[in-house]
C-alpha positions, 0 to 999 in steps of 0.5 A, a space after each residue: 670039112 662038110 658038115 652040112 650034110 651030117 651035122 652034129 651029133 654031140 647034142 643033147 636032143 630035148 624030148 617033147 614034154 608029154 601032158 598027160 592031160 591033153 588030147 593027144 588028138 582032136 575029139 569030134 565036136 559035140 562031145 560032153 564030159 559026163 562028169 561037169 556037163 561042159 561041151 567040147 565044140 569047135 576045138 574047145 570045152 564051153 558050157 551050153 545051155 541044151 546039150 545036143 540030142 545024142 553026144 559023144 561022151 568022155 571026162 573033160 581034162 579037168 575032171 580028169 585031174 580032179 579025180 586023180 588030184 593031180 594040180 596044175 596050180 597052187 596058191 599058198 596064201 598066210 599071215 595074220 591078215 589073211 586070218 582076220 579076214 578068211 571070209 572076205 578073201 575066201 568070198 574074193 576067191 569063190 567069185 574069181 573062179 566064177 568069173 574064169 570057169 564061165 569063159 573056160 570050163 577047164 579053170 576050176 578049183 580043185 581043193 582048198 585045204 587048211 594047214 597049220 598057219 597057211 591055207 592051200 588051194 589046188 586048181 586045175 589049170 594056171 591061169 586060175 592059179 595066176 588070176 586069184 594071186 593077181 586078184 589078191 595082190 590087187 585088192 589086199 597088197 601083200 606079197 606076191 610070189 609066181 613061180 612057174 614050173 618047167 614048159 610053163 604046165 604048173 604054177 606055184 603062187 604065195 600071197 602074204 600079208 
C-alpha cells in the first residue's frame, strides 16, 4: 500500500488564525496614522519628530483597536493593598507604557475601568499587558496569574495582593 503519493485524508486541517489587526499586506513606507502621529517606515510603526512633507495616510493598528475597543491584553489588578496604594501603583503603570510606547508605538493603554473590588486595565497588545504584571510583581510581590489565550494573540493578567 503506497501512500506516498496520496496521504491521509482523515485529519483534521488547522486554519490560519485571521488577525484582524495586521496588515494583511506590507503598507509602503512613509505612511502616518491620522490618529496618534506614529510612522510606518521600514517594516515597522515608530514615532518621529518631523513627519515627511506628503505622507501615505492610514489608522495605526492600535488606534484601531481603541476605536473599536477591542483588547489584546487584560490586567485585573485587586486586594487591599492595591487600594491603600492606587496612586503609587497607578504612577507604576503610567511610567510602564511610557517606557514601551516610546520603543513600540503599538503598546498602548487603552482603558482603565474601576469595578466593584477590582480594577481593569485594557491594552493594545500583550507585551504591555505582560510588562505591567511583571512590573507589579517586581515591585510590590503578590500573586501573579498569566494567562494566554489561543496563537498567544491576547493575554489575561491577575495581580493580587
Amino acid at each position: 500500500m503506497d501512500k506516498s503519493h496520496h496521504g491521509r485524508r482523515d485529519r483534521l486541517v488547522k486554519q490560519k488564525r485571521h488577525d484582524n489587526y495586521r496588515a494583511s499586506g506590507k503598507l509602503p513606507d512613509h505612511t502616518m496614522c491620522s490618529d496618534c502621529g506614529c510612522l510606518y517606515r521600514a517594516g515597522r510603526w515608530t514615532w518621529v519628530d518631523t513627519p515627511p512633507k506628503k505622507p501615505n495616510m492610514t489608522t495605526c493598528p492600535a488606534c484601531q483597536r481603541i476605536k473599536d475597543n477591542y483588547p489584546a491584553g487584560y490586567v485585573e489588578l485587586k486586594g487591599q493593598f492595591f487600594e491603600n496604594h492606587y496612586q503609587e501603583i497607578s504612577n507604576l503603570i503610567t511610567n510602564e507604557e511610557k517606557m514601551e510606547k516610546t520603543v513600540y508605538p503599538l503598546e498602548r493603554i487603552i482603558a482603565v475601568t474601576g469595578e466593584n473590588d477590582s480594577t481593569l486595565i485594557t491594552t493594545t497588545g500583550v507585551h504591555i499587558a505582560h510588562r505591567i504584571g511583571k512590573a507589579l510583581h517586581r515591585a510590590y510581590q503578590g500573586e501573579l496569574v498569566l494567562n494566554y489565550g489561543e496563537g498567544e494573540k491576547t493575554i489575561r493578567v491577575s495581580w493580587a495582593r
